[in-house]
C-alpha positions as CSV (number, residue, x, y, z in Angstrom):
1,X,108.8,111.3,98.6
2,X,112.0,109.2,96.4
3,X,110.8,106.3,99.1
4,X,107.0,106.6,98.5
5,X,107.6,106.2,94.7
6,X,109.5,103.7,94.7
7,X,106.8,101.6,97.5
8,X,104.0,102.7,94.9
9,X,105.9,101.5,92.0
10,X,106.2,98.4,93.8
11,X,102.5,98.0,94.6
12,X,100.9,99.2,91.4
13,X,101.9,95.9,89.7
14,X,99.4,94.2,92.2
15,X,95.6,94.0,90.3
16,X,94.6,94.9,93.9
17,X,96.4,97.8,95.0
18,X,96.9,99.7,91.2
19,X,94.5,102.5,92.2
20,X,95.5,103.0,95.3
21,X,99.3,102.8,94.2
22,X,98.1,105.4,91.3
23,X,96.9,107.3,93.4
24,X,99.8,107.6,96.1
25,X,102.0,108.4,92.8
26,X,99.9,111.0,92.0
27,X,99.8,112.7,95.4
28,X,103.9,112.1,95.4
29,X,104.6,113.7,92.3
30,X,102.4,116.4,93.0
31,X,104.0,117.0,96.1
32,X,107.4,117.5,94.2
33,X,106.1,120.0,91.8
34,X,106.3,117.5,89.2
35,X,102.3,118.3,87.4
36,X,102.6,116.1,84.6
37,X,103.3,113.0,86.1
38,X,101.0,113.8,89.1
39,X,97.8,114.3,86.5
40,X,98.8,111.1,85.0
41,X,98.2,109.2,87.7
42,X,95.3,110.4,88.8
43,X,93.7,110.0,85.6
44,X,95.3,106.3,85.8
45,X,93.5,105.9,89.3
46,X,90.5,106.9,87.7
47,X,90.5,104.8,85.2
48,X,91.1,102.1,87.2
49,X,89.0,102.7,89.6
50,X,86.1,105.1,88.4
51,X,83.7,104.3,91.1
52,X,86.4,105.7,94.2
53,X,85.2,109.3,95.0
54,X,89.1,109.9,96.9
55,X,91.0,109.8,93.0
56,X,88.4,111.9,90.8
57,X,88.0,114.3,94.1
58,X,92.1,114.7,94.0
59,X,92.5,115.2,90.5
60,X,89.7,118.2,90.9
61,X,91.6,119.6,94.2
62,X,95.0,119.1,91.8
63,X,93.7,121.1,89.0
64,X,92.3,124.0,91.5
65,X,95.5,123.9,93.0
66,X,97.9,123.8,89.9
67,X,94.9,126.5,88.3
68,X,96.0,128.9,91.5
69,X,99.7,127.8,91.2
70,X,99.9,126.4,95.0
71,X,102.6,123.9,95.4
72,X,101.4,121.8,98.1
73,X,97.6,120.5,98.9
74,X,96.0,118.3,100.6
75,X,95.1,114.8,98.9
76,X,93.3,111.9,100.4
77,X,95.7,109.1,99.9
């Protein structure tokens, strides 16, 4: 996942590709257990890119997850 983040970081300073990068974060961090970071991002993808149905429909998966304390889920990157 260290690889991923640092590819997304990379990406997310592209206009183009910030939601998408956003979103990958998201899913990476939340793969790592790291919660806050991953809710961050998604709310960052969202924000960015409100009309996508993928980020608002991961940050709800997310939240049922974290709600249920599951570790790993499955996100559409």
């Amino acid at each position: 996942y260290g690889l991923a983040i640092m590819a997304f970081r990379n990406s997310q300073r592209f206009p183009g590709f910030a939601a998408a990068s956003h979103n990958g974060l998201a899913i990476s961090y939340a793969q790592l257990g790291r919660e806050d970071l991953a809710e961050r991002y998604f709310r960052q993808a969202i924000a960015e890119a409100p009309e996508d149905p993928r980020y608002q429909g991961n940050l709800a998966r997310f939240e049922t997850a974290t709600a249920g304390s599951a570790r790993r889920i499955a996100l559409a990157w």
